[in-house]
C-alpha positions in Angstrom: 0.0 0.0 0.0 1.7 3.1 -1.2 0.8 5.8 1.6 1.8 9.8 1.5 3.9 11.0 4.4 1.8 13.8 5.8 3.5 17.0 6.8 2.5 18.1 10.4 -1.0 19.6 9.9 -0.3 22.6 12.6 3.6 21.9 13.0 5.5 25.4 13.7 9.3 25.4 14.5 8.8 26.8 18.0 7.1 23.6 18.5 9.5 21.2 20.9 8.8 17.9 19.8 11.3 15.1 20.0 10.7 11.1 19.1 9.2 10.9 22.8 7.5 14.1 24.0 6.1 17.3 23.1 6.4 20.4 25.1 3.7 22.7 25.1 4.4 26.1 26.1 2.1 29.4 27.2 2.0 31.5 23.8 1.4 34.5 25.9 4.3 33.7 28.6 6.4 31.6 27.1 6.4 29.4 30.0 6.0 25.7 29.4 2.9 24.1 31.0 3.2 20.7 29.9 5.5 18.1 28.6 3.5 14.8 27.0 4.6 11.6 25.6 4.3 11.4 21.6 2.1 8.2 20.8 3.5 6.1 18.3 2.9 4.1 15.4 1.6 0.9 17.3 0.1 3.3 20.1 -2.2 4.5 17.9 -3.0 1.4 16.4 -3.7 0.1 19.7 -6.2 3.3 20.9 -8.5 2.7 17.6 -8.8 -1.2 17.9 -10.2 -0.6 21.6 -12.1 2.2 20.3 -13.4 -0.4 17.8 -14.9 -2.6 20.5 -16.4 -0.2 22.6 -18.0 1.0 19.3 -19.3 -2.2 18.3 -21.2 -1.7 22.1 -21.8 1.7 21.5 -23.9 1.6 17.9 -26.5 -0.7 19.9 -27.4 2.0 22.6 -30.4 3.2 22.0 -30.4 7.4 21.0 -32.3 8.4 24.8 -29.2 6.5 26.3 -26.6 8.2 24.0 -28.0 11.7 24.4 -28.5 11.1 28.5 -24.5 10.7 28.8 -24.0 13.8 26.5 -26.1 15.9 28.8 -24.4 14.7 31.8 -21.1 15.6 29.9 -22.6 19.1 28.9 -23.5 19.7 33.3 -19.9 18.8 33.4 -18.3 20.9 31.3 -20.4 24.0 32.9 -19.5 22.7 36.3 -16.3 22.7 35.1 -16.2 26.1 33.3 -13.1 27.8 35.0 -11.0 25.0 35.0 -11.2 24.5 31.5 -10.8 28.5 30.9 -7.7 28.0 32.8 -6.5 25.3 30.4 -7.8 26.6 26.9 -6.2 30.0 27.5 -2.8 28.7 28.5 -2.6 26.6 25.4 -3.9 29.1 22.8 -3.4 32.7 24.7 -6.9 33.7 23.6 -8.8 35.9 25.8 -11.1 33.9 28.6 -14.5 35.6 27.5 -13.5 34.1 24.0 -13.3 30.5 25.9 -16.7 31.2 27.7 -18.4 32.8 24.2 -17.0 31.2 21.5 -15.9 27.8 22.4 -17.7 26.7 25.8 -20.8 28.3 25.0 -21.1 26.1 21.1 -20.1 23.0 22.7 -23.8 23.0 24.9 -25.7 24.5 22.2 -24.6 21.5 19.8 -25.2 18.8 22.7 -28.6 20.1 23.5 -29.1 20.3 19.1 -27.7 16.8 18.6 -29.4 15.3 21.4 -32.8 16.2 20.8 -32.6 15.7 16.9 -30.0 12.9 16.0 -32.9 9.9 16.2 -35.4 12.2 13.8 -32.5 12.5 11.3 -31.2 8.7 11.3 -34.3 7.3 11.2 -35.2 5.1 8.4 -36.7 7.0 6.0 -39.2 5.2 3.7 -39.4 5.8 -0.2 -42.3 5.8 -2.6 -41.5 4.4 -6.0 -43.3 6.7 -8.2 -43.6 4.7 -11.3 -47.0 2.1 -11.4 -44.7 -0.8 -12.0 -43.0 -0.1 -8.9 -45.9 -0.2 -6.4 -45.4 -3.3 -5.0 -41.8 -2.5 -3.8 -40.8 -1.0 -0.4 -37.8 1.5 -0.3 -36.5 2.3 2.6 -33.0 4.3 3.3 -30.9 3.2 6.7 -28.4 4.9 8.3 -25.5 3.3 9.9 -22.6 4.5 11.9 -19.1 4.5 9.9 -17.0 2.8 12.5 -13.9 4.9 14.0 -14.2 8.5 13.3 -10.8 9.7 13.2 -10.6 13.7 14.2 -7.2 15.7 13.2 -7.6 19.2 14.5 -5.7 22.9 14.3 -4.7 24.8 17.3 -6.9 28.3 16.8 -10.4 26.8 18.5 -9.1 24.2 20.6 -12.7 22.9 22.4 -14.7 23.6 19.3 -12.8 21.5 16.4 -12.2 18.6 19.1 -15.6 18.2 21.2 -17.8 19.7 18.5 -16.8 17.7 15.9 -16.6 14.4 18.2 -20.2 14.8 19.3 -22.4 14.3 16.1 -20.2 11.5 15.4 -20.8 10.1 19.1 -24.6 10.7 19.2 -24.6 9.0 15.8 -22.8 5.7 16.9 -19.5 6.1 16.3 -16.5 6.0 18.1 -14.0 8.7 17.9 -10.2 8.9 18.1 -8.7 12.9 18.1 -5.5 14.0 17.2 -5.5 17.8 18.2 -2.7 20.0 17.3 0.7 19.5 19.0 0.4 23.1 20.1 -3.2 22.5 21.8 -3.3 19.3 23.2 -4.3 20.0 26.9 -8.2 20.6 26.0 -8.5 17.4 24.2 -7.3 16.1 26.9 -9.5 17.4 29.1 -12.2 16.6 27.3 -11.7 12.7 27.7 -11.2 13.3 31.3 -14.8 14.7 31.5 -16.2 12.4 29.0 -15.0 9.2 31.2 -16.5 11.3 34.6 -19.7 12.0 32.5 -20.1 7.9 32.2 -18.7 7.6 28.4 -17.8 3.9 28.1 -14.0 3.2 28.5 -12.6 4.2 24.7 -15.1 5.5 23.2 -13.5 9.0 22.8 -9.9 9.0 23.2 -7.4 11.4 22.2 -3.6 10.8 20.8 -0.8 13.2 21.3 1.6 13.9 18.6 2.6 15.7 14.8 2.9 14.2 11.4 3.6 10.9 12.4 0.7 10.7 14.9 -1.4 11.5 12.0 -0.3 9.4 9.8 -0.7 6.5 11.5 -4.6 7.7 12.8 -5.9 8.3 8.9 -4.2 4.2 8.5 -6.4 2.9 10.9 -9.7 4.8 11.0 -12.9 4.6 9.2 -13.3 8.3 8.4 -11.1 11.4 8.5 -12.8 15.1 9.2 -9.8 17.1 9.3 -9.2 20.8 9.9 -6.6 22.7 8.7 -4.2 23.9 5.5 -4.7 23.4 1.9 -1.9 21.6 1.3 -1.6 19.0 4.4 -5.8 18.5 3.8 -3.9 17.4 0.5 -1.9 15.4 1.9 -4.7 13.5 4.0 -7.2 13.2 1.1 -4.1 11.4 -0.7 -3.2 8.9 2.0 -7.4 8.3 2.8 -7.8 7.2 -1.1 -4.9 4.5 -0.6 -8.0 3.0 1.7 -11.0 4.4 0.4 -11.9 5.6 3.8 -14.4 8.8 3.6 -12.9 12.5 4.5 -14.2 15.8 5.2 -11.9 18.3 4.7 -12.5 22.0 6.4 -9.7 24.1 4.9 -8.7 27.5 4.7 -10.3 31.0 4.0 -9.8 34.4 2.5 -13.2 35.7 3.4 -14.3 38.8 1.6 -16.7 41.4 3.5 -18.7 43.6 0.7 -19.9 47.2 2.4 -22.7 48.2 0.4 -23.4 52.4 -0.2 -25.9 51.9 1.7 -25.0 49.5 4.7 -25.4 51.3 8.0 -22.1 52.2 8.6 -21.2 52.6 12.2 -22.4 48.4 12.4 -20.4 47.6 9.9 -17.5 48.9 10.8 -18.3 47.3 14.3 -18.9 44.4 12.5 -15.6 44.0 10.4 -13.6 44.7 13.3 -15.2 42.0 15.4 -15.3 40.1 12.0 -11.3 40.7 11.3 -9.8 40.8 15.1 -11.7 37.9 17.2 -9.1 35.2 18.1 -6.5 37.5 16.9 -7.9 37.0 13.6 -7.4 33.2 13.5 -10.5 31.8 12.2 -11.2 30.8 8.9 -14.1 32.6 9.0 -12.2 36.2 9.8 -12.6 38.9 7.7 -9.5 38.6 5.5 -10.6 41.7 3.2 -13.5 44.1 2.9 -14.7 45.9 0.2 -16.2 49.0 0.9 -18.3 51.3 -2.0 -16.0 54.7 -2.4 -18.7 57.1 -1.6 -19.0 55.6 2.1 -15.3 54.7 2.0 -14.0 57.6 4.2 -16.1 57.4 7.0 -16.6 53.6 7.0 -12.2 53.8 7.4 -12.4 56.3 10.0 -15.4 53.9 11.9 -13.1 51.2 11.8 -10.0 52.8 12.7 -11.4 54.6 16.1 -13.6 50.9 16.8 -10.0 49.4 16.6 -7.8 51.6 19.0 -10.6 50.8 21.3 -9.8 47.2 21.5 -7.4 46.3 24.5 -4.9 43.9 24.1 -2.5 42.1 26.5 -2.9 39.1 29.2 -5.6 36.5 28.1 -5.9 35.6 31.5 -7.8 39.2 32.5 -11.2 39.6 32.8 -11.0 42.8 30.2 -9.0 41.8 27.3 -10.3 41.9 24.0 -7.2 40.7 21.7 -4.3 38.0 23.3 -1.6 36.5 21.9 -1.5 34.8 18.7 -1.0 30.6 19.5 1.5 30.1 16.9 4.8 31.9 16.6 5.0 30.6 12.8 1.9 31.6 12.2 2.8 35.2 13.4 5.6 35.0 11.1 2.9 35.3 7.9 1.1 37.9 9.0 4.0 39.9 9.7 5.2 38.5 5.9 2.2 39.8 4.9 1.6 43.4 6.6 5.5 44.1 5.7 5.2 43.2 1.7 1.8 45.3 2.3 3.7 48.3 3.3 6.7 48.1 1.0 4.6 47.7 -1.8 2.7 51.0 -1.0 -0.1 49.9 1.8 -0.4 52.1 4.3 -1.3 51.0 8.3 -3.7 53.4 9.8 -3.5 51.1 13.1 -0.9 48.6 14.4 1.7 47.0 11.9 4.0 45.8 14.7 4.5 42.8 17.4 3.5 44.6 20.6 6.6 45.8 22.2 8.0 43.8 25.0 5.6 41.4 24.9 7.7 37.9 25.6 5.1 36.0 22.7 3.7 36.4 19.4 1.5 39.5 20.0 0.8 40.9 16.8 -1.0 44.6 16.6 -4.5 44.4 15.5 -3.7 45.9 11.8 -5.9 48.2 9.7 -4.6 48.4 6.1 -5.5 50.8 3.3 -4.1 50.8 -0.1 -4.0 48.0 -0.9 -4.6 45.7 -4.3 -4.8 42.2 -5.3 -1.0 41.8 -6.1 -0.5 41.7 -2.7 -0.3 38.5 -0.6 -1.9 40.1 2.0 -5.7 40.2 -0.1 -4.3 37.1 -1.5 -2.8 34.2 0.6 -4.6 33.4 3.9 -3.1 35.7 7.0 -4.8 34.1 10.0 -3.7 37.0 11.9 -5.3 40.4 13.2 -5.0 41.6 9.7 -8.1 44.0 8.3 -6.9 45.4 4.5 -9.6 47.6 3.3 -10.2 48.3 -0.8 -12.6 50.3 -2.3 -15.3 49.3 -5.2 -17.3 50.8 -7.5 -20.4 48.6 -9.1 -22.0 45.7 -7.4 -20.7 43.7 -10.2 -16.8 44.9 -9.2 -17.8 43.8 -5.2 -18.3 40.4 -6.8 -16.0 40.0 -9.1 -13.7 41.1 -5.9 -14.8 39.0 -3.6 -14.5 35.9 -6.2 -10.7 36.7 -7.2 -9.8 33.7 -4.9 -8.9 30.6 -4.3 -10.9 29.8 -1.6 -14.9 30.5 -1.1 -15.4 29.8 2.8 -17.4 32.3 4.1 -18.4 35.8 2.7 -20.4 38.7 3.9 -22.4 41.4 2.2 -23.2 44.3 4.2 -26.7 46.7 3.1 -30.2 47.9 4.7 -31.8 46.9 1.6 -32.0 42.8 2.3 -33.2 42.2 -0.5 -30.2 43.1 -2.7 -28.3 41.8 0.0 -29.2 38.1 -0.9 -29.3 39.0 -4.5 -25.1 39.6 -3.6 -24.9 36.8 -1.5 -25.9 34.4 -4.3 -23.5 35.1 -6.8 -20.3 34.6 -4.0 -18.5 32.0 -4.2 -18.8 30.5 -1.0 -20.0 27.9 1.4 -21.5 30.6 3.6 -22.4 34.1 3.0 -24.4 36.1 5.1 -26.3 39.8 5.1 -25.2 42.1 7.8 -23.3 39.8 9.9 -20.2 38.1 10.2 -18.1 35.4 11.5 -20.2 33.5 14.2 -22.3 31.0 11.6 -19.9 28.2 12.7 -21.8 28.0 16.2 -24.8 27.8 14.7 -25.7 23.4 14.9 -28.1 23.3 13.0 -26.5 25.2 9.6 -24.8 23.5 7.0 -20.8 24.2 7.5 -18.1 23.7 4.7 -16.4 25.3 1.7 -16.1 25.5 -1.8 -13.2 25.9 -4.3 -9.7 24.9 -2.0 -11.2 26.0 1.0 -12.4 22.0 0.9 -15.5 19.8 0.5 -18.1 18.0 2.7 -20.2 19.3 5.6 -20.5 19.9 9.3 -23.5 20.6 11.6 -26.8 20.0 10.6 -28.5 17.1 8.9 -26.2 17.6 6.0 -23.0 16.9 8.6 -24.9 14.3 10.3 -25.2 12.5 6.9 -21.0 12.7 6.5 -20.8 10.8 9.7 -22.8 7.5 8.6 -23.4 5.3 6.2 -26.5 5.1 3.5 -28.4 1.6 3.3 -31.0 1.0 0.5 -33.6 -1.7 1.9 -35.6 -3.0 -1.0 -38.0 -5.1 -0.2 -40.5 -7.1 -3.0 -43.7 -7.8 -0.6 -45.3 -10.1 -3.5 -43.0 -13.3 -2.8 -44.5 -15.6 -5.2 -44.5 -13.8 -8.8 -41.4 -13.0 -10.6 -41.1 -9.7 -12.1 -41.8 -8.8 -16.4 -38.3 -7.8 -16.8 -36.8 -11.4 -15.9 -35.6 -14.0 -18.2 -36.0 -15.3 -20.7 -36.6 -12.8 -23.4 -39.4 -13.4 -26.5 -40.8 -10.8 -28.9 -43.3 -10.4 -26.6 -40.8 -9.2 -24.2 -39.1 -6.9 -26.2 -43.0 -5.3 -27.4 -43.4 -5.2 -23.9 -40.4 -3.6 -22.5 -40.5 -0.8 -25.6 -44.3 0.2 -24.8 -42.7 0.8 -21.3 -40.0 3.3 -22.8 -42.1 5.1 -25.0 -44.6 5.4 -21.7 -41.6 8.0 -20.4 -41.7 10.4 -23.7 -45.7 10.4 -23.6 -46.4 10.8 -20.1 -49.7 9.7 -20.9 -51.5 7.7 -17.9 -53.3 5.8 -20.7 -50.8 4.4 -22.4 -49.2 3.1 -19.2 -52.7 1.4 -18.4 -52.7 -0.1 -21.9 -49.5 -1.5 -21.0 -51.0 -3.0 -17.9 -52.6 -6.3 -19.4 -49.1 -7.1 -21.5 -47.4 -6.9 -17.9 -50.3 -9.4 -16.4 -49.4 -11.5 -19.0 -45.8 -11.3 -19.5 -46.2 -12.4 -15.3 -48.2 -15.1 -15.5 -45.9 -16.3 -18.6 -42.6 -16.1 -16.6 -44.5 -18.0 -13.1 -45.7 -20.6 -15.0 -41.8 -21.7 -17.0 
């Protein structure tokens, strides 16, 4: 079996990680918190066979059983709030009220959404044939779990991409093995620790701790791959799935266009694109990566979004009133500085920011307003994933579209107008998985939403029936309830037959009811021929 080598999905160089452990260190501090062993090659191995058995337990619960433990593990994680805030934002030096509202705050909405809905959506769902001939059959479509869900995850939403993924495949039979991102390990970890207190059976959700090796090894032995992350390591896993035709769902990256209408209500969204742009120090692939903004609103929508963002406060995650942390990856903050410099030298001008925060011991990175700038630039471009906002101007609706489809990608999108209805007249010539009028960002915490790209910015779905359905597979039942007559179409073949089966064809191009019941004595026949040979 020829099988790629993956890169690390969410490797950086600052990253300690040795044959036999990985130290995880405070992005904010610098300090390390942690030092865990790396599991190998017959590690994992081990960790999705037991997974296996408990699953083979697990698919036989019935639903009311499954969505009892994943309320019990939903009372825990509230319980458990604070610690978990303590853990989350020493991994990924985001800003608690960013634990509590973005991350924690999903997690029990899509528990209380999966566990109330799951049975209605896997139910068998019964088909009606809609052609005479077919009455007598019974069609029925069954869903079954896949086996092993296997769960490779970045380091930007640490709870969200680990838990939230895990439960619609839990609730839906499956058992689920997570390899989170070498950088933000600790939450996965904690979130088996919970699950086990909750009353999950042993190895039903288990995590594994390691880079490109680790996840190698986990899309070898699973039975599905949802993975999160770059372009070209989602690459990289869709290669090494097909060697075993093993389903994947691949959420990649974005370069998320905002579109400011002339007449958008400004002073919102400016609010908005800052929110949009700056929330998780712009590391979502749902941020704001560019906005367009009509010229004749363009000065004061800048000037909006320029004072909203010297309002923002930035510095410890760990206080109560900070708005922008650290950046989790010191590689990552590498690119966006990349990017804002080549900005700058090329002619873009920075109304805000530009700079790592001075003195700060990690990767703080100044939330950046940009003007000036064009799409030569890697900066409106290549995704940034950092507190990056570059602002260019239109003039036509058809130049915000063209714009806002000059990519690569097609994640997310965002039109921005008080009249709605040209809004969603916008929205539907975009280019991506998700657009929404006059708002920005949040859709991902919405369960019940469709979630996924188009273009490189991947395939597949989360959330939703539409995710649900990723996470299972489709049975046709087809069931003949007369048992003792064989059907007109069987052998053996006679002019008759062929008359027959012709009158049938030509009953499509006509559409006429008629002609199907004048076909209806031929078929007695031709059934009464075929029981009695």
């Amino acid at each position: 079996m020829a099988l790629t080598k993956l890169s690390s999905p969410n490797a950086d160089n600052e990253t300690m990680v040795n044959v036999q452990t990985i130290l995880v260190r405070n992005p904010a501090t610098l300090e390390k918190i942690a030092e865990l062993p790396v599991a190998s090659s017959a590690d994992v191995a081990a960790v999705v066979a037991h997974a296996r058995q408990a699953q083979s337990l697990w698919r036989a619960k019935p639903f009311a059983e499954r969505a009892s433990l994943l309320y019990r593990f939903r009372d825990l994680l509230i319980d458990e709030q604070e610690r978990l805030a303590d853990v989350l934002t020493a991994e990924s030096g985001k800003p608690r009220a960013e634990v509590y509202g973005n991350e924690l705050f999903y997690i029990c909405d899509v528990i209380g959404f999966w566990a109330k809905n799951a049975e209605r959506f896997l139910k068998p769902q019964k088909i009606r044939p809609h052609l005479f001939m077919f009455k007598a059959k019974k069609v029925i479509s069954a869903y079954h779990p896949l086996g092993v869900v296997g769960i490779i995850s970045p380091w930007n939403f640490p709870l969200v991409l680990t838990a939230g993924d895990a439960i619609p495949a839990l609730i839906a039979g499956n058992a689920v093995v997570m390899k989170p991102s070498e950088l933000t390990p600790l939450t996965a970890q904690f979130v088996v620790a919970l699950a086990r207190k909750a009353g999950f059976p042993e190895n039903l959700l288990q995590v594994v701790i390691g880079a490109a090796k680790t996840a190698e090894t986990l899309v070898d032995q699973v039975d599905m791959i949802a993975f999160t992350g770059s372009v070209e390591v989602g690459k990289q896993v869709m290669r090494r799935s097909a060697d075993r035709l093993i389903p994947v769902s691949l959420e990649l990256g974005g370069k998320d266009p905002m579109v400011v209408l002339d007449d958008a209500n400004i002073e919102n969204a400016a609010r908005g694109a800052v929110w949009g742009a700056f929330a998780n120090s712009g590391q979502c692939c749902a941020a704001v990566e560019r906005c367009y903004v009509h010229e004749s609103i363009a000065t004061q929508f800048i000037k909006a979004v320029v004072e909203e963002t010297k309002r923002l406060r930035q510095g410890d995650p760990t206080t109560k009133n900070s708005d922008v942390g650290a950046m989790t990856s010191e590689r990552q903050f590498r690119i966006v500085e990349r990017h804002v410099y080549e900005a700058t030298a090329r002619g873009a001008v920075a109304l805000t920011g530009g700079e790592r925060v001075p003195n700060a011991p990690g990767p703080f990175f100044e939330p950046t307003v940009l003007t000036h700038v064009n799409h030569e630039m890697d900066v409106m471009r290549e995704e940034t994933f950092g507190p990056v906002l570059p602002i260019m101007t239109f003039k036509t609706d058809d130049e915000a579209v063209r714009f806002a489809n000059d990519s690569i990608y097609g994640l997310t999108a965002s039109v921005w107008t008080r009249d709605i209805a040209r809004g969603k007249r916008l929205a539907e010539r975009i280019d991506a998985g998700t657009v929404t009028v006059n708002e920005v960002l949040y859709t991902h915490a919405i369960a019940q939403t469709p979630w996924g790209g188009v273009k490189q910015s991947g395939f597949g779905r989360t959330h939703g029936r539409a995710g649900l359905m990723e996470l299972v597979s489709h049975q046709h039942i087809h069931v003949n309830w007369i048992s003792f007559m064989p059907d007109v179409w069987w052998f053996k073949y006679t002019p008759e037959a062929g008359r027959l089966f012709r009158g049938l064809a030509r009953r499509f191009t006509s559409g006429s009811i008629l002609q199907g019941a004048l076909l209806l004595p031929q078929m007695i026949k031709r059934l009464f021929e075929r029981r009695s040979q």
